[in-house]
C-alpha positions as CSV (number, residue, x, y, z in Angstrom):
1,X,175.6,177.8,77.5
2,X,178.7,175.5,76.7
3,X,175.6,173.1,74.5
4,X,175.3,176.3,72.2
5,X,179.2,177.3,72.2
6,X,179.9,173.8,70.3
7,X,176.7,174.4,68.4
8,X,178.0,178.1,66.9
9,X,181.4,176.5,67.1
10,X,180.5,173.7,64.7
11,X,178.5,175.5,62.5
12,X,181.0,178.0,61.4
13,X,183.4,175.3,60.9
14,X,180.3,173.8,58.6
15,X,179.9,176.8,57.1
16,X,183.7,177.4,56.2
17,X,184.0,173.9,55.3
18,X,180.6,174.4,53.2
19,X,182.0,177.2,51.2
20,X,185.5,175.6,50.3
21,X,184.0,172.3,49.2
22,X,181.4,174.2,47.1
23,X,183.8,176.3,45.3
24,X,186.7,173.4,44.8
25,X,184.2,171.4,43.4
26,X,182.8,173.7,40.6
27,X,186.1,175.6,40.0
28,X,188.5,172.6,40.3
29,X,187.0,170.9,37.1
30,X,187.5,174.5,34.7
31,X,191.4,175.1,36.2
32,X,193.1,175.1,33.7
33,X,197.5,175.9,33.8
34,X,196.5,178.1,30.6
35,X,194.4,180.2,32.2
36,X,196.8,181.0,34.8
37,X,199.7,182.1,32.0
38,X,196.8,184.1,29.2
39,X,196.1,187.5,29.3
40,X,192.6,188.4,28.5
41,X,191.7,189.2,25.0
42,X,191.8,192.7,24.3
43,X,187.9,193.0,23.0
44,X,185.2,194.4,25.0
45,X,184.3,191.0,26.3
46,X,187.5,191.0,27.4
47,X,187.0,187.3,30.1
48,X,184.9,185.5,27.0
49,X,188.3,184.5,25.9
50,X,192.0,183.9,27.5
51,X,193.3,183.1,30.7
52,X,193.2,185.8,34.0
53,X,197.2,186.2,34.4
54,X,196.5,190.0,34.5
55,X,194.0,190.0,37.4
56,X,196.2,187.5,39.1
57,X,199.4,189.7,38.4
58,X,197.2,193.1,39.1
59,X,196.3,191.4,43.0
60,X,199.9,190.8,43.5
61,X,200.9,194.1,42.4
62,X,197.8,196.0,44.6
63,X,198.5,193.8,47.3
64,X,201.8,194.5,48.0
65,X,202.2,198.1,47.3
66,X,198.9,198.5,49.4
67,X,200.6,196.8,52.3
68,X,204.0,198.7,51.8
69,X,201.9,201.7,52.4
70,X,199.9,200.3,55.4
71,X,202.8,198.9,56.9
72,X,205.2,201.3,58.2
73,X,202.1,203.4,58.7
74,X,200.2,201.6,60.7
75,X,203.1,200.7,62.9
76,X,204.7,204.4,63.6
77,X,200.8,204.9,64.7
78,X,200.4,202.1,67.0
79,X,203.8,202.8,68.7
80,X,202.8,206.6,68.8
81,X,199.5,205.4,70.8
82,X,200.9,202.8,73.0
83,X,204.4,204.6,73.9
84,X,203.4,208.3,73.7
85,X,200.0,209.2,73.8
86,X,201.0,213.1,74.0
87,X,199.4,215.2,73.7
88,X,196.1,213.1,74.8
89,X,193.6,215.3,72.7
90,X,194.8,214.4,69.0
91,X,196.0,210.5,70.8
92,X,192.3,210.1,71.1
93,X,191.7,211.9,67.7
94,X,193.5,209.3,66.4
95,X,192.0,206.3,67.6
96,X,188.7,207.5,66.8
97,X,190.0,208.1,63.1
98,X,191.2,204.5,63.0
99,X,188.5,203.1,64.1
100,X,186.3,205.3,62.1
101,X,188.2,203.8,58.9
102,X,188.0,200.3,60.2
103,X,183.7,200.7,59.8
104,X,183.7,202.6,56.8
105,X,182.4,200.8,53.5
106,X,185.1,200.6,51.0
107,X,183.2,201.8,48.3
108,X,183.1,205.2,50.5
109,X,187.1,205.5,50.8
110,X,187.2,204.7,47.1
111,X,184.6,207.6,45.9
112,X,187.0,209.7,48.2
113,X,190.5,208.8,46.5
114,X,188.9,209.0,43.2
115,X,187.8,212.9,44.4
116,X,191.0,213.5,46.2
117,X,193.2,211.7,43.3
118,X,191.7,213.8,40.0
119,X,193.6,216.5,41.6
120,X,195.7,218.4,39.7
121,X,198.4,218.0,42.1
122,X,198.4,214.3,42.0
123,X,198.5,214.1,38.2
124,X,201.9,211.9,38.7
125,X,200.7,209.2,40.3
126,X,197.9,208.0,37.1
127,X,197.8,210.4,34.0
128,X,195.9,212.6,31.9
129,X,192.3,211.5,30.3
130,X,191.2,213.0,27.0
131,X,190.9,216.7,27.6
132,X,193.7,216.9,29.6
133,X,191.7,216.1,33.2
134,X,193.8,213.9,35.4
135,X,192.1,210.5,35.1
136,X,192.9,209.4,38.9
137,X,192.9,206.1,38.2
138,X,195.9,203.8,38.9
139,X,197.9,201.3,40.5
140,X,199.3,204.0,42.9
141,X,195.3,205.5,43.7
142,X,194.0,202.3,44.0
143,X,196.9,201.2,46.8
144,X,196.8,204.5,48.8
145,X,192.9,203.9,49.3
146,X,193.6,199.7,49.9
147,X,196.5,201.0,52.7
148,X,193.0,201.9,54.8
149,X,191.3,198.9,54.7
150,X,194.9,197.6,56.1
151,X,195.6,199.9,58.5
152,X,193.4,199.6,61.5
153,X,194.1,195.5,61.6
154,X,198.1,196.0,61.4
155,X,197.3,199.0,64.3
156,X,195.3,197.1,66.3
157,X,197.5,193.9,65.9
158,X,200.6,196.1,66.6
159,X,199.1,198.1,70.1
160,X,198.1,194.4,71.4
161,X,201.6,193.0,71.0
162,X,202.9,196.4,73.0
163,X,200.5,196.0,75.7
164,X,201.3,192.8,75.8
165,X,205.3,193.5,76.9
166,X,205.7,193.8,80.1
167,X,206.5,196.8,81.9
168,X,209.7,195.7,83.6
169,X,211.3,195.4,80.3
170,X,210.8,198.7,79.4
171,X,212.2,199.7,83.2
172,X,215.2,197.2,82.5
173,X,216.5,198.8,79.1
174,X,215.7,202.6,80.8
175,X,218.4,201.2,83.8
176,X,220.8,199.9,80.9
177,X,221.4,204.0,80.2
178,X,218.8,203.4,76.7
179,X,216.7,205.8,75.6
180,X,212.7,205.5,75.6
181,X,213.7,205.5,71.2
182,X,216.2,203.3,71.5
183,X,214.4,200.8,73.3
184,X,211.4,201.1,71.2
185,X,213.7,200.4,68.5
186,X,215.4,197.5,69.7
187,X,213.9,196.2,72.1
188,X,209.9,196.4,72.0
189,X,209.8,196.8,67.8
190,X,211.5,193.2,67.9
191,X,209.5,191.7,71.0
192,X,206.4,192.4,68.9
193,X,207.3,191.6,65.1
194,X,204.9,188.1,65.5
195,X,201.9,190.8,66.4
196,X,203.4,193.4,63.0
197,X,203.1,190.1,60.9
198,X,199.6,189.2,62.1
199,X,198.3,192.1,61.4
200,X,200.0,192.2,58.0
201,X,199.0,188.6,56.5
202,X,195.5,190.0,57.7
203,X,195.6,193.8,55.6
204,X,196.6,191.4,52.9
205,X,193.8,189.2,53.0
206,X,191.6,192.4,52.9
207,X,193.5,194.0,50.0
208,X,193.4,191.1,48.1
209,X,189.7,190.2,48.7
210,X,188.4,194.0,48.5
211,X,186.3,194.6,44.8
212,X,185.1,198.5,45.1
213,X,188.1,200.1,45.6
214,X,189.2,198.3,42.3
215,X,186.3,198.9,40.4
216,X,186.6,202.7,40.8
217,X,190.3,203.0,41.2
218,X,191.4,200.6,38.8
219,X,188.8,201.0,35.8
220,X,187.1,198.5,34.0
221,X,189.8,196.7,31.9
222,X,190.9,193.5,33.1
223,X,194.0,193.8,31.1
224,X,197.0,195.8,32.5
225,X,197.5,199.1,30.6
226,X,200.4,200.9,31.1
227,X,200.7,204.9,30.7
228,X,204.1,206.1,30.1
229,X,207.8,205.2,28.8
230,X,209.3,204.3,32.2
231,X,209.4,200.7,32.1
232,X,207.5,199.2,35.3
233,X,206.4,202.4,36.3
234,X,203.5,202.5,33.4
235,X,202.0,200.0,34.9
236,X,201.7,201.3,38.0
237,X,200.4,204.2,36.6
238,X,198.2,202.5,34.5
239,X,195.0,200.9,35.0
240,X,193.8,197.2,35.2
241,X,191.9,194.7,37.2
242,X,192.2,192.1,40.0
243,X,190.8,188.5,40.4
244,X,187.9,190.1,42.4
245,X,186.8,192.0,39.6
246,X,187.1,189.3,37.4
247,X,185.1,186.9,39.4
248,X,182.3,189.5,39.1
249,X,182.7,190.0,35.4
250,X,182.3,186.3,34.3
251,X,179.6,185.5,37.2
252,X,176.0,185.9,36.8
253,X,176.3,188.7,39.0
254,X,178.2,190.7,36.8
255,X,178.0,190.4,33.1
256,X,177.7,186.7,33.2
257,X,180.4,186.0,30.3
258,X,182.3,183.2,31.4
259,X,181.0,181.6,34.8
260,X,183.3,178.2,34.3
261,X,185.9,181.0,34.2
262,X,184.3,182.8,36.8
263,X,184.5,179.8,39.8
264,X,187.9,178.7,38.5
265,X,189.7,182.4,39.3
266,X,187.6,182.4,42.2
267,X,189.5,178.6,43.5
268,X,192.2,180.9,42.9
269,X,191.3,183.4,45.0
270,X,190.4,181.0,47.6
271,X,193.7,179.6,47.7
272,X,195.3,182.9,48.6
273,X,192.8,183.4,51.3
274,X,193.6,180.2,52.5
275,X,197.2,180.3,51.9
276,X,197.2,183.8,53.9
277,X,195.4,182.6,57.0
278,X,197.8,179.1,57.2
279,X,200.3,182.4,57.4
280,X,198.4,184.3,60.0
281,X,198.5,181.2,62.1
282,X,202.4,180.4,61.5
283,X,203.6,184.6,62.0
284,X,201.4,183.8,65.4
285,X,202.5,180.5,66.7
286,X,206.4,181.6,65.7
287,X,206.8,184.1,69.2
288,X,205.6,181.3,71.8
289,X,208.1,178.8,70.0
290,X,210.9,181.2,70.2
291,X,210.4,181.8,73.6
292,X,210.4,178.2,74.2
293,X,213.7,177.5,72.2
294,X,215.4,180.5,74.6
295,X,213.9,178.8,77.6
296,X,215.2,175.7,76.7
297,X,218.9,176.7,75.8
């Protein structure tokens, strides 16, 4: 048993290693720092020519709006679940809806916003197609959907930290006179903000990586187009791509344009994975070494 832990131990370490080797060595060579700074060409072959700052720009954007949504979210809900649980029936409702989102496809959730955002009561958050239907397609629609694919990790992540805390310290602040909010608030939302940011740097690594939701969301320019006169705000409202879809453009699983292009955005996009993982494992090594510090003094 312990022979074949070190076997499928060392051969998802190969396998890791495998796929980061592959892709520095055949993206490395076509990185260029123009391509990080040009826009696409505005043509219908848009990636034949320029650089991929918009994709790069339109994952940082999605990213972090996605996350601002998942965020506070996902954390009201955990607390509710681990600190309440009343009444029981819609507690377990709940769980079962979270972990229903966890397993569901994103292409699924995105066919769903695009139904639930061509609404005419949503018309704000994108703007209106030819004909005066509301397009549903945005920075704003494509976030809202890439807050689920978020939520359950910064949930689950969150509850663990909670169960985690000891019960006496929850006793201890009740006999300091505190309420069963307040101590939430200051004493178990801080205990567990390690567990909040684990969970975080992972909903970011999902946003980031995820294709369908953009695809549908988003639309099929790889340059940002902005709808409006608010400055900032037309892009949000406007449509665009990410690095994901423009990996799949220039591959030869797409359209096949540009695939030097193609492996160089996707070394990018490697890098954030990477560089959001080295992140995971700092948020998660910060608690024990604060505890250690306080132990110390």
């Amino acid at each position: 048993m312990l022979a074949f832990c070190w076997i499928a131990g060392i051969t998802a370490c190969l396998i890791a290693f495998a796929i980061i080797a592959y892709m520095a060595y055949r993206g490395v060579q076509y990185l260029r720092p123009a391509l990080l700074v040009d826009r696409p060409n505005a043509d219908f072959d848009q990636s034949k020519s320029g650089g991929f700052f918009d994709p790069l720009l339109g994952t940082i954007i999605l990213t972090i709006m996605g996350t601002l949504i998942a965020v506070p979210v996902a954390v009201a809900t955990a607390v509710w679940l681990t600190e309440y649980k009343r009444p029981f029936f819609l507690a377990r409702a709940v769980e079962s809806a979270v972990e229903m989102i966890a397993g569901t496809p994103s292409i699924v959730l995105a066919i769903f916003g695009l139904i639930i955002f061509q609404n005419e009561i949503f018309a704000f958050l994108s703007f209106r197609a030819e004909g005066g239907s509301v397009f549903g397609r945005s920075f704003f629609t494509a976030a809202a959907m890439m807050s689920l694919i978020a939520l359950p990790l910064i949930v689950g992540s969150t509850r663990e930290g909670l169960n985690a805390i000891p019960g006496h310290v929850r006793e201890a602040s009740y006999a300091l006179g505190k309420s069963k909010w307040a101590t939430i608030r200051k004493v178990l939302l801080p205990s567990v903000r390690p567990s909040i940011g684990t969970g975080t740097v992972l909903g970011m690594g999902r946003i980031a990586g995820d294709t369908a939701i953009v695809v549908v969301l988003l639309g099929a320019s790889l340059q940002l187009q902005g709808y409006g006169s608010v400055p900032g705000l037309d892009i949000l409202r406007g449509t665009g791509g990410t690095l994901t879809t423009y990996v799949f453009s220039n591959s030869p699983a797409g359209e096949g344009n540009a695939p030097q292009k193609a492996y160089a955005a996707a070394v990018v996009l490697l890098a954030i994975a990477i560089g959001l993982n080295l992140a995971v494992d700092w948020v998660s090594r910060r608690d024990p070494m604060q505890k250690a510090k306080a132990v110390g003094a």
